[in-house]
N, C-alpha and C positions, 0 to 999 in steps of 0.2 A: 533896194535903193542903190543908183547909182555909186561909183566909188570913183572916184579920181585920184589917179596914179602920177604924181607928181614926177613932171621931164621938165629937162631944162632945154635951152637950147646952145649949152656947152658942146663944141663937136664931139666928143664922147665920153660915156659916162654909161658908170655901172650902178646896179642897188641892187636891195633884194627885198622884195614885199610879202604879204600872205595876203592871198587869193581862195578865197574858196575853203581854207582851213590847210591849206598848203603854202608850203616857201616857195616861188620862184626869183631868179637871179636873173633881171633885164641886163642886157650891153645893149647901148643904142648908140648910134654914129651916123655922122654926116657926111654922107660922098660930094663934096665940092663938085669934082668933076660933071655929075650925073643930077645936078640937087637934089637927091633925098634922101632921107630917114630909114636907116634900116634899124632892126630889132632882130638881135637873138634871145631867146630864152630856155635858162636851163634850170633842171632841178634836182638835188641831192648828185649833183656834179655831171649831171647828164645832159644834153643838151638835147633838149627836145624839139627845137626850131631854130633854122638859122638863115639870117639876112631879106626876114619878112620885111618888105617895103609900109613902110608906114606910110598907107593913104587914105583920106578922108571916107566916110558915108558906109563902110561897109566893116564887118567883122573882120578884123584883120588873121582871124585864127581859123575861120570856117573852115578853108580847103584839109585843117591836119584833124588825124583821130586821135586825140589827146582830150583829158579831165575839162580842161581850161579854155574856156566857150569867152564869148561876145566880149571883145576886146574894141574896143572903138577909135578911132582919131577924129576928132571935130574939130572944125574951124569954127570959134565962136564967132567971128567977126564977118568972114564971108565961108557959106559952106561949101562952095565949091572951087575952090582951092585950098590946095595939098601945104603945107608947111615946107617953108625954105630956111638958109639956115638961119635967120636970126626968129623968126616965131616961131618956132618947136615950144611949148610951154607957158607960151604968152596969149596969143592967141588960137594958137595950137592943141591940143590937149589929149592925154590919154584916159579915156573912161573904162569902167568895169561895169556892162550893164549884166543886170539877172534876168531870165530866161520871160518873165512875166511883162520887163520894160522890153526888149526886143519885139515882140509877139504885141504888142500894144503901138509900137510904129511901124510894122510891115504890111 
């Protein structure tokens, strides 16, 4: 079942969630300049990703070989556009899908 990872659309902000039976610790930030969303994430003080662009329709983790799969950004509202800075979290969103929901929309 889906999981939704609660972001705001505060220019930056940190948390730490469990994922999979693992802690990881999001930083997300707003580049004004560039408008978008980036994401580091690290775990047990390591930082396993950094300054992943948060954009809509695709897993945002694919490209890394890391535990931590199908990470998503949706636009509830229009899905083909990427979050600016005030929808990050409103219309915006970070999901957690599992390997079964992936594999059922491809």
């Amino acid at each position: 079942m889906a999981i939704e990872i609660k972001i705001t659309s505060d220019g930056s902000q940190r948390f730490s969630t469990v994922l999979d039976g693992k802690s990881y610790t999001f930083n997300i930030s707003y580049n004004r300049r560039m408008n978008i969303w980036t994401c580091t994430i690290s775990s047990d003080g390591i930082i396993l990703v950094s300054g992943v662009t948060l954009v809509g329709g695709v897993d945002i983790l694919n490209q890394f070989t890391f535990s931590l799969k199908y990470l998503f950004i949706v636009n509830l509202d229009d899905p083909t556009t990427d979050a600016n800075g005030e929808t990050l979290g409103i219309d915006v969103r970070l999901f957690k899908l599992t390997e079964s929901e992936v594999a059922s929309i491809e």
